[in-house]
mmCIF entry with sequence, helices, sheets and N, C-alpha, C, O atoms, coordinates in Angstrom:
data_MODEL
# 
_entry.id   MODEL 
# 
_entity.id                         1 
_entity.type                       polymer 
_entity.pdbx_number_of_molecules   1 
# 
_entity_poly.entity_id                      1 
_entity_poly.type                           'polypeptide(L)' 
_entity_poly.nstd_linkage                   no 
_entity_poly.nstd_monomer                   no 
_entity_poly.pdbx_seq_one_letter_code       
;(UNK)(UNK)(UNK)(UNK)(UNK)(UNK)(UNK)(UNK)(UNK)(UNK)(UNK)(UNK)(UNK)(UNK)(UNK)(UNK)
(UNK)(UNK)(UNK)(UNK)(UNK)(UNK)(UNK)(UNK)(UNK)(UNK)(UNK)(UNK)(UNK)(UNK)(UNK)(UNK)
(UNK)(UNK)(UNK)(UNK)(UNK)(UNK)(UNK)(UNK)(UNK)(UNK)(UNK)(UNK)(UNK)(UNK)(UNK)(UNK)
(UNK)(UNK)(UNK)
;
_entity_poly.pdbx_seq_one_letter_code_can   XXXXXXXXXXXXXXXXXXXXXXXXXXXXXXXXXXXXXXXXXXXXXXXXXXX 
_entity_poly.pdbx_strand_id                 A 
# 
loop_
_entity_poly_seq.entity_id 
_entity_poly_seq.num 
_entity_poly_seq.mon_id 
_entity_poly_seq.hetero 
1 1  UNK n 
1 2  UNK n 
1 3  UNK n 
1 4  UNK n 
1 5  UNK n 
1 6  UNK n 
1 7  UNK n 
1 8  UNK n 
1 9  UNK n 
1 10 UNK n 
1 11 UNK n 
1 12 UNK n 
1 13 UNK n 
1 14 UNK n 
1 15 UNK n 
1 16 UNK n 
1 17 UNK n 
1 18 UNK n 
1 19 UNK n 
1 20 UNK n 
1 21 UNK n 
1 22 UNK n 
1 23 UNK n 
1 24 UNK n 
1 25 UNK n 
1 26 UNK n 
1 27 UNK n 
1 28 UNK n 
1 29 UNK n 
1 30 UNK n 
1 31 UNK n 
1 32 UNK n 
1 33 UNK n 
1 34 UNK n 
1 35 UNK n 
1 36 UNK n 
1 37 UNK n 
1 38 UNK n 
1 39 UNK n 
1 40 UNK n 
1 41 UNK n 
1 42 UNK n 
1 43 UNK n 
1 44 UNK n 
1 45 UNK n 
1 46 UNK n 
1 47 UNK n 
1 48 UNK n 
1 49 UNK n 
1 50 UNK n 
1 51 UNK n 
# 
_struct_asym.id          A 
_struct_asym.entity_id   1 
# 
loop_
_struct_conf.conf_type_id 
_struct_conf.id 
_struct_conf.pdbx_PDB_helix_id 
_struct_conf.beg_label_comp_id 
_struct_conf.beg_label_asym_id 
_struct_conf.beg_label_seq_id 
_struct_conf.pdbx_beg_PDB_ins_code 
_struct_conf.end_label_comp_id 
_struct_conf.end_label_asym_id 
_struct_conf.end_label_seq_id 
_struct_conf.pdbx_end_PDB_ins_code 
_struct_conf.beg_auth_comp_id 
_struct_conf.beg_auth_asym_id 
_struct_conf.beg_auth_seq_id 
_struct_conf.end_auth_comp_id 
_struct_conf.end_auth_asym_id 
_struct_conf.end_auth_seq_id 
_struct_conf.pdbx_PDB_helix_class 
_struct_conf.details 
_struct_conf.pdbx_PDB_helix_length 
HELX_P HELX_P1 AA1 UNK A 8  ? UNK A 16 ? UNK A 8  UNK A 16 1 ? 9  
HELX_P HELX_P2 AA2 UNK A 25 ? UNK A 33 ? UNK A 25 UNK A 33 1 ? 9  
HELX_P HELX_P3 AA3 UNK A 38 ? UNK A 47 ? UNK A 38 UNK A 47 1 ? 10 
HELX_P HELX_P4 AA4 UNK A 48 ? UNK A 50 ? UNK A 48 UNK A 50 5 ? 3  
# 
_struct_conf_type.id          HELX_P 
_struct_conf_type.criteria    ? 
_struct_conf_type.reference   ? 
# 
loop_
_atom_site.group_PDB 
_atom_site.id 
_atom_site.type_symbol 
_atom_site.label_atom_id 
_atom_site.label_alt_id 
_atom_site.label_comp_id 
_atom_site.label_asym_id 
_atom_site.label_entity_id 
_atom_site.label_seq_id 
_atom_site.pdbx_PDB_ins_code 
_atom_site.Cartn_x 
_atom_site.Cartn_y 
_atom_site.Cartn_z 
_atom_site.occupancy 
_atom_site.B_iso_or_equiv 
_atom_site.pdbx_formal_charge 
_atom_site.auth_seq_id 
_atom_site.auth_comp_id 
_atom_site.auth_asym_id 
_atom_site.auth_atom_id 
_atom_site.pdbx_PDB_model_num 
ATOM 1   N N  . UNK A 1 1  ? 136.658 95.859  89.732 1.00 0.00 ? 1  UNK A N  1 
ATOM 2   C CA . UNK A 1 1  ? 136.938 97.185  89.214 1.00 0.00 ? 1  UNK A CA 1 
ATOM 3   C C  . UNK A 1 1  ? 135.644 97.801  88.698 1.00 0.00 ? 1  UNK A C  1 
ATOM 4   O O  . UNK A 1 1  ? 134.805 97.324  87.934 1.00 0.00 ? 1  UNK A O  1 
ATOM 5   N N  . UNK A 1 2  ? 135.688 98.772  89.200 1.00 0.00 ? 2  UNK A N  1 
ATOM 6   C CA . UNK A 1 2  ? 134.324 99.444  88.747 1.00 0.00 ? 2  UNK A CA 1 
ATOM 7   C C  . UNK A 1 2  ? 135.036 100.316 87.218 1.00 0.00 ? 2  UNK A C  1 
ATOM 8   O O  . UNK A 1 2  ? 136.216 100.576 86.982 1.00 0.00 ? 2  UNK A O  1 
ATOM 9   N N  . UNK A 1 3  ? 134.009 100.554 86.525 1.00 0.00 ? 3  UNK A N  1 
ATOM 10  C CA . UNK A 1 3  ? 134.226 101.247 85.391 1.00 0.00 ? 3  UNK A CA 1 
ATOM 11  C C  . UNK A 1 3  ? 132.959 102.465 85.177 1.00 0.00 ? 3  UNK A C  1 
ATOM 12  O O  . UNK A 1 3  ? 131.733 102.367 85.128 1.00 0.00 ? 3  UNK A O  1 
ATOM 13  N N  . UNK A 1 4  ? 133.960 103.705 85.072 1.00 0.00 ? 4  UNK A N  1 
ATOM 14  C CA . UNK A 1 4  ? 132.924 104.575 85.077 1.00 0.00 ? 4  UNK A CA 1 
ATOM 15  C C  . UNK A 1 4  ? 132.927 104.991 83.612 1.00 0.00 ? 4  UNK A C  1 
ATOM 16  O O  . UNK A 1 4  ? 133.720 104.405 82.875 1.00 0.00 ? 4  UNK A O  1 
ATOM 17  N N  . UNK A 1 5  ? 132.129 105.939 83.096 1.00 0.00 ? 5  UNK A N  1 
ATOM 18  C CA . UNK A 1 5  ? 131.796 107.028 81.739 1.00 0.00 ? 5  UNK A CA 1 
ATOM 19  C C  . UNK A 1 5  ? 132.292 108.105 81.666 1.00 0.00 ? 5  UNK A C  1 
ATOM 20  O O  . UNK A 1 5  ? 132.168 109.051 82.444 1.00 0.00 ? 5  UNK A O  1 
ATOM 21  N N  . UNK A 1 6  ? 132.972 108.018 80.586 1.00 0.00 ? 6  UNK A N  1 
ATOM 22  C CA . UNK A 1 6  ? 134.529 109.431 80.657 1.00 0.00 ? 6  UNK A CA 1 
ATOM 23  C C  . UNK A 1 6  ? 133.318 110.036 79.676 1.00 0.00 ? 6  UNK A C  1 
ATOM 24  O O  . UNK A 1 6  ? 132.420 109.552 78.987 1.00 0.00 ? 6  UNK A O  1 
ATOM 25  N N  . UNK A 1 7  ? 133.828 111.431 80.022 1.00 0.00 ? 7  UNK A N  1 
ATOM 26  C CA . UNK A 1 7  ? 132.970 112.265 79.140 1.00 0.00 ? 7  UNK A CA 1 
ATOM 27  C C  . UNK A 1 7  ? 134.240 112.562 77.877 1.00 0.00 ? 7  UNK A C  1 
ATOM 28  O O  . UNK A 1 7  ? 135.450 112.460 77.672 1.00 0.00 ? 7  UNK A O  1 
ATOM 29  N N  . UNK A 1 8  ? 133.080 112.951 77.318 1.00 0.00 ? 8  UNK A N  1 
ATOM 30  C CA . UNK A 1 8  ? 133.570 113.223 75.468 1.00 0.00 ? 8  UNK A CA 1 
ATOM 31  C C  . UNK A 1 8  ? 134.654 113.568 75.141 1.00 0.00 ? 8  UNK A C  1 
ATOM 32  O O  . UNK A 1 8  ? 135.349 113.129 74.225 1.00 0.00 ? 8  UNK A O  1 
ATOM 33  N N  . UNK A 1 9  ? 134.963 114.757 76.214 1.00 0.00 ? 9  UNK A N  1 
ATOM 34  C CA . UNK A 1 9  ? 136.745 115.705 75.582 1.00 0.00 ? 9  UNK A CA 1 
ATOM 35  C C  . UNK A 1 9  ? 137.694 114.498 76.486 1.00 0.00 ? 9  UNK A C  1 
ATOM 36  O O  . UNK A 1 9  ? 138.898 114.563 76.239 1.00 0.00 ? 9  UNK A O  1 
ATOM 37  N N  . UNK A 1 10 ? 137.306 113.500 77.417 1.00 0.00 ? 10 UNK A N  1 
ATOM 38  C CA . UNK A 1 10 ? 138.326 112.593 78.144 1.00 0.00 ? 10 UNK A CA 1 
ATOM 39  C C  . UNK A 1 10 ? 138.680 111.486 77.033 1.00 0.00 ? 10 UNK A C  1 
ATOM 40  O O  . UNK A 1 10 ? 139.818 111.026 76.942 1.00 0.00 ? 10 UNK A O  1 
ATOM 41  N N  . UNK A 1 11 ? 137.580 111.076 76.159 1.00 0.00 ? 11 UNK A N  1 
ATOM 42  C CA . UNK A 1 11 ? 137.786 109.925 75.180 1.00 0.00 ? 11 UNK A CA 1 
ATOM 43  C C  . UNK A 1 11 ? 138.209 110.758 74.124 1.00 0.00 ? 11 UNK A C  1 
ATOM 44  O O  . UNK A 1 11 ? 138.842 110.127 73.278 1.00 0.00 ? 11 UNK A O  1 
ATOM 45  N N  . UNK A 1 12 ? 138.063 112.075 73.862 1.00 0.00 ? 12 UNK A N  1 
ATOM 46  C CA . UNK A 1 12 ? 138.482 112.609 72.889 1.00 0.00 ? 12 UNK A CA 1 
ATOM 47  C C  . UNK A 1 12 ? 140.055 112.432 72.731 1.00 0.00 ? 12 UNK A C  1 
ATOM 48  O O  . UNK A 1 12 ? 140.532 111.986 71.687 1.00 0.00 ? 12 UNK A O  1 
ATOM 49  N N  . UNK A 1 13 ? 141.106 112.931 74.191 1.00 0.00 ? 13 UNK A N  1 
ATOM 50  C CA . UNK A 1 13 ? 142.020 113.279 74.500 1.00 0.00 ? 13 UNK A CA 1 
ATOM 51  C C  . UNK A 1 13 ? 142.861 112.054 74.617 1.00 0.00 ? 13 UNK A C  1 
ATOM 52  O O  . UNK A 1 13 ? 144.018 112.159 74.212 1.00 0.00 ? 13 UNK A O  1 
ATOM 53  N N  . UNK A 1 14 ? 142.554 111.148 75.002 1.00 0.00 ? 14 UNK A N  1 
ATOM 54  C CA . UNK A 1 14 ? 143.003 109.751 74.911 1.00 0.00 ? 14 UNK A CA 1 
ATOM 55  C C  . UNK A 1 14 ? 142.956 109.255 73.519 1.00 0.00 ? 14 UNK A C  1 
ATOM 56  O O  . UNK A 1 14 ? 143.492 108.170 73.295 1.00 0.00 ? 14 UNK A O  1 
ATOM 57  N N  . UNK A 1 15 ? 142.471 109.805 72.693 1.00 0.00 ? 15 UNK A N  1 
ATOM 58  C CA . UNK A 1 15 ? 142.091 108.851 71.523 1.00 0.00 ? 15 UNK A CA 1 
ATOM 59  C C  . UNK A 1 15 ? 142.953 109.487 69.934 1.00 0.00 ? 15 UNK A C  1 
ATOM 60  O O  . UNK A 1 15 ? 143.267 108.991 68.852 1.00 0.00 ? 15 UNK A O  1 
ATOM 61  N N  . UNK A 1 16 ? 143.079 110.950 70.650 1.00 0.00 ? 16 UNK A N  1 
ATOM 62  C CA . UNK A 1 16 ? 144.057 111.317 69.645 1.00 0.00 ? 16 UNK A CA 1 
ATOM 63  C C  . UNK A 1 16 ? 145.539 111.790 69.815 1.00 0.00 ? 16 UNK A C  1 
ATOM 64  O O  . UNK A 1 16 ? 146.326 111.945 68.882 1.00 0.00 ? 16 UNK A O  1 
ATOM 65  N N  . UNK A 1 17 ? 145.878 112.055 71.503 1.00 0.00 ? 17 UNK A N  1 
ATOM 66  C CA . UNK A 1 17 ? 146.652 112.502 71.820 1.00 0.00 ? 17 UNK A CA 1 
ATOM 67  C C  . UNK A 1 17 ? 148.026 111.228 71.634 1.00 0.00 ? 17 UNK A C  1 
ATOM 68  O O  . UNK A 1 17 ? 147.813 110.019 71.554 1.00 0.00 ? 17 UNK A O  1 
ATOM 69  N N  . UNK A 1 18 ? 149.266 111.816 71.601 1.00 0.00 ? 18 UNK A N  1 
ATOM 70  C CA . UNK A 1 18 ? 150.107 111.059 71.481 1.00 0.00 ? 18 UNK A CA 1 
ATOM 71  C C  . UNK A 1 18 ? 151.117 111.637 72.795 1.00 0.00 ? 18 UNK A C  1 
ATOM 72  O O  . UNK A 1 18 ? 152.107 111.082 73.273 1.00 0.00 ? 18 UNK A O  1 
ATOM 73  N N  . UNK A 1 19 ? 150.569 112.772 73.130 1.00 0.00 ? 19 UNK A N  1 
ATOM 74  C CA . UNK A 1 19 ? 151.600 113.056 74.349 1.00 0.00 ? 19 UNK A CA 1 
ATOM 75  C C  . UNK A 1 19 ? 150.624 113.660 75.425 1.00 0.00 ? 19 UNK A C  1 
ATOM 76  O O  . UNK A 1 19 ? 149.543 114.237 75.303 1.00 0.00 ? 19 UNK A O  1 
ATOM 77  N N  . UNK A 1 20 ? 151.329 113.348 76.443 1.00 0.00 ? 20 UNK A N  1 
ATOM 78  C CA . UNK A 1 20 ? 150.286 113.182 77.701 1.00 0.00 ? 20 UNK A CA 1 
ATOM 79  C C  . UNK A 1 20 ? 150.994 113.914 78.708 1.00 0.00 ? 20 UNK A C  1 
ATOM 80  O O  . UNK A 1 20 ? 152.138 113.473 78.824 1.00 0.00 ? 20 UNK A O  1 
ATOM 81  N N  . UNK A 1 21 ? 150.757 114.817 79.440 1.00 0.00 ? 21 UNK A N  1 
ATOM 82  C CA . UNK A 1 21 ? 151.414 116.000 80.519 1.00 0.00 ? 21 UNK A CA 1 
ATOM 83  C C  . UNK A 1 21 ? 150.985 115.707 81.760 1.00 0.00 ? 21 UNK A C  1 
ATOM 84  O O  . UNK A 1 21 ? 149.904 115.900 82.317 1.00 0.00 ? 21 UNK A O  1 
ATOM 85  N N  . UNK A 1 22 ? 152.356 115.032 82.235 1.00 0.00 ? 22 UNK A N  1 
ATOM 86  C CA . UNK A 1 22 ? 151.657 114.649 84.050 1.00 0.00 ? 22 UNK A CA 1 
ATOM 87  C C  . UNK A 1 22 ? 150.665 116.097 84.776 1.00 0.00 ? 22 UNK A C  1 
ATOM 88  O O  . UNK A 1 22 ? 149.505 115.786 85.044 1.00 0.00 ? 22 UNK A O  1 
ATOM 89  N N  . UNK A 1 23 ? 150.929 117.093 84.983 1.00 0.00 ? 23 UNK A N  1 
ATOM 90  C CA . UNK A 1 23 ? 150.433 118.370 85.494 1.00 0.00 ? 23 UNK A CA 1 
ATOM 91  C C  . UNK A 1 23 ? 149.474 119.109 84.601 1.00 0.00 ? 23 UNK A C  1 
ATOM 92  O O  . UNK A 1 23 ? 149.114 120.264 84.828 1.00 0.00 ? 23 UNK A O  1 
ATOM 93  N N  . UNK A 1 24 ? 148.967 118.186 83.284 1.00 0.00 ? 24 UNK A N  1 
ATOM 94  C CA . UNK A 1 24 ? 147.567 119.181 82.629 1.00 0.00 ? 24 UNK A CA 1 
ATOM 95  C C  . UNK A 1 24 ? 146.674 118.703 83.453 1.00 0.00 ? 24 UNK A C  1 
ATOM 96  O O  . UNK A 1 24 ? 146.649 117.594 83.986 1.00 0.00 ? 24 UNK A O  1 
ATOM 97  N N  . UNK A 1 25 ? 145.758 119.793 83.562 1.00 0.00 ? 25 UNK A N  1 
ATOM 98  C CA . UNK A 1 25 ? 144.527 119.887 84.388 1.00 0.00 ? 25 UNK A CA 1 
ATOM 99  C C  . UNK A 1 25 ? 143.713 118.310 84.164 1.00 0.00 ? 25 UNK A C  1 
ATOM 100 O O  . UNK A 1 25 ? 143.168 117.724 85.100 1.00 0.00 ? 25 UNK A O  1 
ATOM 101 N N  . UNK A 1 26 ? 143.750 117.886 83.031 1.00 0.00 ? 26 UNK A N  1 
ATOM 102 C CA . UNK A 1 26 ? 142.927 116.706 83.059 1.00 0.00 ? 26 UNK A CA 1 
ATOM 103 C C  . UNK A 1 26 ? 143.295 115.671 83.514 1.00 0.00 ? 26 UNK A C  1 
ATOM 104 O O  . UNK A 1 26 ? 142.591 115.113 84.357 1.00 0.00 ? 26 UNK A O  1 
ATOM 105 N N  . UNK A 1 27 ? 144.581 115.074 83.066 1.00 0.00 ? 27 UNK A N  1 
ATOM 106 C CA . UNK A 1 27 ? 145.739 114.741 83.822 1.00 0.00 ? 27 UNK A CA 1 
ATOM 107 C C  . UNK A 1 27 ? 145.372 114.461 85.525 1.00 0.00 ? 27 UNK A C  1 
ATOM 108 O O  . UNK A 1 27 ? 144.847 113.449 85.989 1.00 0.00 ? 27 UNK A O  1 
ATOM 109 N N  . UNK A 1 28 ? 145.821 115.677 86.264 1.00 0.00 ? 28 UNK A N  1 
ATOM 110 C CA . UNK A 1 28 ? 145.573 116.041 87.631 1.00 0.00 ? 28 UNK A CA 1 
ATOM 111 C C  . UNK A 1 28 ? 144.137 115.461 87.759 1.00 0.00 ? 28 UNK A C  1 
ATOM 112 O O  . UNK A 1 28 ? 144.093 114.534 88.567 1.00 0.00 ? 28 UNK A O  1 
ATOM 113 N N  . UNK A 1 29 ? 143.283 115.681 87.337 1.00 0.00 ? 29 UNK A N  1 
ATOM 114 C CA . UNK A 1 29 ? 141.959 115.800 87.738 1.00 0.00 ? 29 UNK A CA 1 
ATOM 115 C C  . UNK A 1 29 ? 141.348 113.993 87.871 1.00 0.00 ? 29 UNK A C  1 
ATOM 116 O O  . UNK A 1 29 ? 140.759 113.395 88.771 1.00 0.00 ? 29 UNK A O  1 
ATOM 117 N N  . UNK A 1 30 ? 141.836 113.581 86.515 1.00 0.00 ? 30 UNK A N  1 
ATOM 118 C CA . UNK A 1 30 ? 141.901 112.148 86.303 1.00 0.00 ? 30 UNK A CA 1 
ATOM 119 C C  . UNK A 1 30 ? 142.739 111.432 87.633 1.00 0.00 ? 30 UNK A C  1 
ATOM 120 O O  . UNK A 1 30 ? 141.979 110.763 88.333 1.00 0.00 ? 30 UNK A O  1 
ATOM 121 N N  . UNK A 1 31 ? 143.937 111.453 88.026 1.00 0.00 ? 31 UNK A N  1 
ATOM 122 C CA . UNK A 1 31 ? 144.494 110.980 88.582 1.00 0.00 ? 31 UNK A CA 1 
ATOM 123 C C  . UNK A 1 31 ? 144.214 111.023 90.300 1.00 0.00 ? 31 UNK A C  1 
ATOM 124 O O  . UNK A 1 31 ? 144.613 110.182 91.105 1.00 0.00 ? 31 UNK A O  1 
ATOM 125 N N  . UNK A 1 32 ? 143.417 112.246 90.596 1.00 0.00 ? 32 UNK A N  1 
ATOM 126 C CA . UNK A 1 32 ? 142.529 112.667 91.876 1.00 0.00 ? 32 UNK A CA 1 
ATOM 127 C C  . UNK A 1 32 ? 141.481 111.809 91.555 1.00 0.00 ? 32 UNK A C  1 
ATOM 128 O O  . UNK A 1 32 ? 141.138 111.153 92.539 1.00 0.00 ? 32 UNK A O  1 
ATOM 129 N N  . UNK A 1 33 ? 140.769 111.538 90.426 1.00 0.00 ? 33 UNK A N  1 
ATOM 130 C CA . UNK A 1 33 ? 139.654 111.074 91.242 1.00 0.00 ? 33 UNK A CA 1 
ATOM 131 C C  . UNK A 1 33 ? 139.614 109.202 90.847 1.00 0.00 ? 33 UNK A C  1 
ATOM 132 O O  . UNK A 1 33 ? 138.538 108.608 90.925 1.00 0.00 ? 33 UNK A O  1 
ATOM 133 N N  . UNK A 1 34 ? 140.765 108.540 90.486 1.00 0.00 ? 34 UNK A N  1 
ATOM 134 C CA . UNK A 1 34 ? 141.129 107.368 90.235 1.00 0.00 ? 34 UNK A CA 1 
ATOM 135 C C  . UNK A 1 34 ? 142.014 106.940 91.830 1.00 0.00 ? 34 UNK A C  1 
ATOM 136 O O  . UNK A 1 34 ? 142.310 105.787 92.143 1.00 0.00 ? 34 UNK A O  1 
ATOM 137 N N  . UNK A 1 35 ? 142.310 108.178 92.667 1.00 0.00 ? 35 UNK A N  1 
ATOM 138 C CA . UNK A 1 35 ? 142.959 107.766 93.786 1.00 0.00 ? 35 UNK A CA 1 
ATOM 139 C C  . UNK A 1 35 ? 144.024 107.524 93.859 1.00 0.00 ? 35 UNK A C  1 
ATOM 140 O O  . UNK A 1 35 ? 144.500 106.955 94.841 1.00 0.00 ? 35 UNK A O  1 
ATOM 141 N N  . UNK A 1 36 ? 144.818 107.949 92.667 1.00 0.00 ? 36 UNK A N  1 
ATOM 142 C CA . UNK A 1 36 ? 146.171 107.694 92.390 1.00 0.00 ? 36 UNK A CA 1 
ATOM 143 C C  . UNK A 1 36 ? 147.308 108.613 93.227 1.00 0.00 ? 36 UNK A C  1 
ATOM 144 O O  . UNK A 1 36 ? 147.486 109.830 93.159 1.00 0.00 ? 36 UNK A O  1 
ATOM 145 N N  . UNK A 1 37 ? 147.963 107.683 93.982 1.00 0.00 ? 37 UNK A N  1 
ATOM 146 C CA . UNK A 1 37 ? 149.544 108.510 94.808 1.00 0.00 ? 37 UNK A CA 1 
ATOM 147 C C  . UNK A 1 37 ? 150.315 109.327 93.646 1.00 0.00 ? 37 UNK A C  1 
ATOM 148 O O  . UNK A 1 37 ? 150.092 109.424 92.440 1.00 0.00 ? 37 UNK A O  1 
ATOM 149 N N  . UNK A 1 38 ? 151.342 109.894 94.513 1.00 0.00 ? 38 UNK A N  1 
ATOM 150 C CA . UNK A 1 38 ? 152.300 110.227 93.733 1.00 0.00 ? 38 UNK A CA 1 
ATOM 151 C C  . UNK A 1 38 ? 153.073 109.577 92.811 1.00 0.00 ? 38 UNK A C  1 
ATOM 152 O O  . UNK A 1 38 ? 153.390 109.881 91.661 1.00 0.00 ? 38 UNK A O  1 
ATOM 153 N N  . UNK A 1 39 ? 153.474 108.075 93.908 1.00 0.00 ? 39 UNK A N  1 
ATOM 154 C CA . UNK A 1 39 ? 154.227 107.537 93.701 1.00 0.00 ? 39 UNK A CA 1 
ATOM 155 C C  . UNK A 1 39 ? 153.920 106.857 92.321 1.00 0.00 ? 39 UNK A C  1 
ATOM 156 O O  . UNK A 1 39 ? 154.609 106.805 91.302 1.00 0.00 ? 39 UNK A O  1 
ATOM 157 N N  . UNK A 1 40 ? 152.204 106.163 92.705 1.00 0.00 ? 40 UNK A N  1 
ATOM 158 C CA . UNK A 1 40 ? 151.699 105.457 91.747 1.00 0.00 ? 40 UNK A CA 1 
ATOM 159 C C  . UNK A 1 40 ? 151.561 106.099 89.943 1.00 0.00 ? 40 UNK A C  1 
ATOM 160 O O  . UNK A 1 40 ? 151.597 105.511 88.862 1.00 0.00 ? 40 UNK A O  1 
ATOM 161 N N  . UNK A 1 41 ? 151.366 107.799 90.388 1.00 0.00 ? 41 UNK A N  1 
ATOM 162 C CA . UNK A 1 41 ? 151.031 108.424 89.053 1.00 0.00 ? 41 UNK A CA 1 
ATOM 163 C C  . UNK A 1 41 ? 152.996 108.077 88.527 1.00 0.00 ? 41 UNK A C  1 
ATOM 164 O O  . UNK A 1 41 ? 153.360 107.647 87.432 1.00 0.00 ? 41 UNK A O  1 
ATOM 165 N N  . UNK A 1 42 ? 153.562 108.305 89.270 1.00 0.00 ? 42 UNK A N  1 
ATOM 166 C CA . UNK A 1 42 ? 155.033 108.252 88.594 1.00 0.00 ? 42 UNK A CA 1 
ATOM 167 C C  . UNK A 1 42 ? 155.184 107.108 88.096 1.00 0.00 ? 42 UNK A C  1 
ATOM 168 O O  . UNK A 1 42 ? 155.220 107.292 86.880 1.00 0.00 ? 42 UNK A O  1 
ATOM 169 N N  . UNK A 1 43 ? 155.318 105.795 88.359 1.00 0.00 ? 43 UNK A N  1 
ATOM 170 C CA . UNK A 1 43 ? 155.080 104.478 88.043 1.00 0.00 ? 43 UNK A CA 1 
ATOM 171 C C  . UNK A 1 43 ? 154.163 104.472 86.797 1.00 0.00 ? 43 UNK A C  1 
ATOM 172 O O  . UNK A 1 43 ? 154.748 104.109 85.777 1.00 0.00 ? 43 UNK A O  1 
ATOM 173 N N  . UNK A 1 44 ? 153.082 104.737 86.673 1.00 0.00 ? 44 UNK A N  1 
ATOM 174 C CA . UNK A 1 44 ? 152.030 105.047 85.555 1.00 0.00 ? 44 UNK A CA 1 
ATOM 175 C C  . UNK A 1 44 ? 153.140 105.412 84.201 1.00 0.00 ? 44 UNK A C  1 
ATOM 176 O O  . UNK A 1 44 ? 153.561 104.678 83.306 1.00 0.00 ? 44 UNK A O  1 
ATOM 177 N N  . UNK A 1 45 ? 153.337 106.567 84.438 1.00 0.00 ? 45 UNK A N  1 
ATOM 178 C CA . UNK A 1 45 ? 154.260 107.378 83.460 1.00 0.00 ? 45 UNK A CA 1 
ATOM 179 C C  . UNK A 1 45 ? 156.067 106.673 83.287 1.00 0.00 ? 45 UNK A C  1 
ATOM 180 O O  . UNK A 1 45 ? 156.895 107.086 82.475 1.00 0.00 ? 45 UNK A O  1 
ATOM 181 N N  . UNK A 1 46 ? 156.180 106.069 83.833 1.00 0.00 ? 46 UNK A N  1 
ATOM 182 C CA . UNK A 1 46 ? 157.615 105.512 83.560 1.00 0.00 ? 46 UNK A CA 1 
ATOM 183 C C  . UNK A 1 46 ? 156.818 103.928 82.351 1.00 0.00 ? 46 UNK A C  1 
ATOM 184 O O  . UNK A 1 46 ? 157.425 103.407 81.415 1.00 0.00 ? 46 UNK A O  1 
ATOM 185 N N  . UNK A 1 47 ? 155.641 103.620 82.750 1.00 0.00 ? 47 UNK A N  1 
ATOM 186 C CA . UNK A 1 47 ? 155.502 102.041 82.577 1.00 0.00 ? 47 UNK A CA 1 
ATOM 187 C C  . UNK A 1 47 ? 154.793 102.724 81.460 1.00 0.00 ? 47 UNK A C  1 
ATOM 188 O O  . UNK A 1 47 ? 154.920 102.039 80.445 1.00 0.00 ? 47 UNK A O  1 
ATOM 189 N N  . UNK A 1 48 ? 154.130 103.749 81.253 1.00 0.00 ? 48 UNK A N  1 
ATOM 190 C CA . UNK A 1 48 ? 153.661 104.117 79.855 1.00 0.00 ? 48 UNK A CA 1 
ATOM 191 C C  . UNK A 1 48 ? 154.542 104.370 78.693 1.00 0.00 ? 48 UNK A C  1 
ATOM 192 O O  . UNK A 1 48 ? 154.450 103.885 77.566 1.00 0.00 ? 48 UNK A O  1 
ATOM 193 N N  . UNK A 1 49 ? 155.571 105.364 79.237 1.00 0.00 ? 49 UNK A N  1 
ATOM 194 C CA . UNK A 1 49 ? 157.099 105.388 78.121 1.00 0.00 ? 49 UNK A CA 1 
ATOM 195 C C  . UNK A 1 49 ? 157.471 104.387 77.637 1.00 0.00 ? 49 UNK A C  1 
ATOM 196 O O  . UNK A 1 49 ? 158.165 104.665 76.659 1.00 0.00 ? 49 UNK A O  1 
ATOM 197 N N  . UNK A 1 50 ? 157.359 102.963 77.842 1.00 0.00 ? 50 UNK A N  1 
ATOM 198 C CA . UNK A 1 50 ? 158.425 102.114 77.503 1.00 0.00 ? 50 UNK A CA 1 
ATOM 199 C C  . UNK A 1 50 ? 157.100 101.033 76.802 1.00 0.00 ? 50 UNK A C  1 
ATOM 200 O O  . UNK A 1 50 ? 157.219 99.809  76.764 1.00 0.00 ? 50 UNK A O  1 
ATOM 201 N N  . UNK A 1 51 ? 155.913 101.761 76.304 1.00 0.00 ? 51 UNK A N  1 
ATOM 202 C CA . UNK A 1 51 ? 155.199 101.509 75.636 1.00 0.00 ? 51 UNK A CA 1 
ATOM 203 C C  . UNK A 1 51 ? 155.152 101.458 73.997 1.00 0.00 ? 51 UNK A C  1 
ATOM 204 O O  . UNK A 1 51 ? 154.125 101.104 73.419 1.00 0.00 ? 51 UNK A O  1 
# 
């Protein structure tokens, strides 16, 4: 697994947020460039809820 460097407002947003919007732009943007399906972003978000 490679690991890349989230910029500032990405660690920002992760670090204080408590709710997370499949369709916010960062969201989308994150999930395009991690290569993530549909299917997979849905899976993501069901296995995160029950967190």
């Amino acid at each position: 697994m490679i690991e890349r460097p989230q910029s500032r407002d990405v660690r920002i947003a992760y670090e204080y947020s408590g709710t997370f919007v499949k369709d916010s732009p960062m969201m989308t943007a994150t999930f395009a460039a991690m290569g993530f399906t549909d299917e997979q972003i849905v899976a993501f978000f069901i296995v995160a809820s029950k967190i």
